[in-house]
C-alpha positions in Angstrom: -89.2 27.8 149.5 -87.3 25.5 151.9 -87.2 28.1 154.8 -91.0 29.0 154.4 -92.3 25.4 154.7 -89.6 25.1 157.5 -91.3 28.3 159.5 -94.5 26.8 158.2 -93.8 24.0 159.8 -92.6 24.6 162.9 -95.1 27.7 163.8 -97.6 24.7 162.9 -95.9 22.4 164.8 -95.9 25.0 168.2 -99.5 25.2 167.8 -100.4 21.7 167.3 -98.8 21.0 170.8 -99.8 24.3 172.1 -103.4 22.3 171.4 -102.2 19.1 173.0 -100.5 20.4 176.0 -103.2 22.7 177.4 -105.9 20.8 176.6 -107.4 23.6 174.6 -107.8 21.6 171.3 -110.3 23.5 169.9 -108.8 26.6 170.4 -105.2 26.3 168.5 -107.2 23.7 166.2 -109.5 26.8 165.1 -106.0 29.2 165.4 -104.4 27.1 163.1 -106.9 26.1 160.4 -107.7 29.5 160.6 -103.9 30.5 159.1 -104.0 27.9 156.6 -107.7 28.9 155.3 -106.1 32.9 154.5 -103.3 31.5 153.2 -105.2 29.1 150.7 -107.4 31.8 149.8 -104.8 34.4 149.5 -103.0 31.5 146.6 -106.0 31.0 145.3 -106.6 34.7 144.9 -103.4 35.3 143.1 -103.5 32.2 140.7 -107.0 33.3 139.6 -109.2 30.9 140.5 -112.2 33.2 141.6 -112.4 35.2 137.8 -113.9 33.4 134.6 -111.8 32.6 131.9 -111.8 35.8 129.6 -110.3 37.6 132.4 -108.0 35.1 133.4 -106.7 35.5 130.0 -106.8 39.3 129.4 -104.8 39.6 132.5 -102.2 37.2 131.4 -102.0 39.3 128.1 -101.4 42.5 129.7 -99.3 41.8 132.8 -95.4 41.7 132.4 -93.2 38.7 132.7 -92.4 40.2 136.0 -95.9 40.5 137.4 -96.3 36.9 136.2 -93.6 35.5 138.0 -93.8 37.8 141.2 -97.8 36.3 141.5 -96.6 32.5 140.9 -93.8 32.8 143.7 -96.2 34.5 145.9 -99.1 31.9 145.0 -96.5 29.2 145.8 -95.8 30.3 148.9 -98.8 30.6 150.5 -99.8 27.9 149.7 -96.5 26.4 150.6 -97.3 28.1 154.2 -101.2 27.2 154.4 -100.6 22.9 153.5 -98.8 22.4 157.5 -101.5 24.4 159.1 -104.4 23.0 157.3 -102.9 19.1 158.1 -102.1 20.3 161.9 -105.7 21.8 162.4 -107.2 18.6 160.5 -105.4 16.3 163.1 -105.9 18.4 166.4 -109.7 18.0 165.2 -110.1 14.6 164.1 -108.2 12.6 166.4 -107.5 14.6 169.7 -111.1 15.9 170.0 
């Protein structure tokens, strides 16, 4: 988990000052909100937030310990990877625009 917010982070980080350097704000801003939207819907895909309750529930009953676990990690880490992007992309568009 460390590595991925590390990448995270520093692909973020290239893009944020990508945006500064060249002047092209909106741009890498629109790059890199972009990333951290999929990413954020991708976790929230896999957690279940877009089914109602009863199949939240089935699906817990008939998926294996396994599945469960395999979903949280990836869950975790897309949202692990969408939380730099979404801040960079928030920051090149409030304050440098």
């Amino acid at each position: 988990m460390k590595k991925t917010f590390l990448i995270a982070f520093i692909v973020s980080l290239v893009l944020f000052l990508l945006g500064i350097v060249t002047g092209n704000i909106e741009f890498y801003g629109s790059i890199t909100l972009g990333i951290g939207v999929v990413f954020l819907l991708i976790g929230a895909l896999f957690s279940g937030a877009f089914i109602s309750g009863e199949q939240l529930r089935a699906n817990y009953h008939t998926e294996t310990k396994e599945d469960r676990s395999r979903k949280n990690k990836t869950m975790s880490i897309s949202i692990i990877i969408a939380l730099p992007h979404l801040v960079a992309g928030g920051l090149l568009f409030t304050y440098f625009n």
